[in-house]
C-alpha positions in Angstrom: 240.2 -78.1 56.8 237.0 -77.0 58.8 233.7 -75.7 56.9 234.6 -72.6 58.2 238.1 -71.9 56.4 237.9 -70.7 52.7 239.3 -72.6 50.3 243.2 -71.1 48.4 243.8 -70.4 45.0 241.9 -70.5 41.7 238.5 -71.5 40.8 238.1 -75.0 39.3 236.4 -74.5 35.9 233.6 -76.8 35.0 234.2 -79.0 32.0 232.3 -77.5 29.1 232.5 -77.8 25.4 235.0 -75.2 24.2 234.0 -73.3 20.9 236.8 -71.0 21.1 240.4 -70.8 22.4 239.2 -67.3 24.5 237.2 -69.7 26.3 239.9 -72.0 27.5 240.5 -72.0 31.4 237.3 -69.6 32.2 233.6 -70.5 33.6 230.7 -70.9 31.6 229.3 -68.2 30.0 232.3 -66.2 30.1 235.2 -65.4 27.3 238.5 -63.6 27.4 238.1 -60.4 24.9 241.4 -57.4 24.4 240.1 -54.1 24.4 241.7 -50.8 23.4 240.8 -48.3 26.1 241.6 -45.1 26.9 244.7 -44.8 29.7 242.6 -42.1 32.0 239.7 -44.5 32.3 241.9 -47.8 32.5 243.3 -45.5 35.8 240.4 -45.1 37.3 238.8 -48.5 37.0 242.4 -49.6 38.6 242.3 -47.4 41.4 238.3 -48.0 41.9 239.7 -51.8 42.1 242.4 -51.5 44.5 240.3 -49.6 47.1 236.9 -51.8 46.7 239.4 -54.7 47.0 237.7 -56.2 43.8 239.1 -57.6 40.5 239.2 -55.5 37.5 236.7 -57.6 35.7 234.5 -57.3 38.1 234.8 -53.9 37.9 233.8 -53.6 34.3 231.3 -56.6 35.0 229.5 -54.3 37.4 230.2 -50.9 34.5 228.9 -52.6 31.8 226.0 -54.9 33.2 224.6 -51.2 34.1 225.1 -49.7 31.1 223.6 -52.3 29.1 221.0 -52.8 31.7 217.3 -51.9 30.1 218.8 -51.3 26.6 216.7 -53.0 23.9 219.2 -54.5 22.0 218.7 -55.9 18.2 220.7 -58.9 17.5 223.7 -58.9 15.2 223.0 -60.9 11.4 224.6 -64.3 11.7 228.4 -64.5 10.7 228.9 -60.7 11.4 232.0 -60.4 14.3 
């Protein structure tokens, strides 16, 4: 395979202590979480997805990381999910 010629398939993961079974088969820094959404805004981000050629996540990645972005944000007390 030349340098040029991108490589197929899934990501490896890096090996990293796992805390959680959520955090099996993802990278660092990164958990799966189930959401409860409503179905007109699940649409959109689908359809804004399809036609950027992007994944969902990153999608929401790219949603969230601006709504959160600037926001002073007080920490949670300890043992409080």
């Amino acid at each position: 395979m030349s340098s040029k010629q991108k490589k197929r398939g899934r990501p490896k993961s890096s090996f990293r202590e796992i805390s959680k079974s959520s955090q099996e088969g993802t990278r660092e820094g990164y958990t799966r979480a189930t959401f409860i959404m409503r179905e007109d805004y699940l649409e959109k981000i689908k359809s804004i997805a399809y036609w950027e050629n992007r994944e969902i996540k990153q999608v929401l990645e790219e949603i969230l990381g601006e709504y959160l972005e600037g926001k002073k944000i007080k920490p949670r007390p300890q043992g409080r999910d």
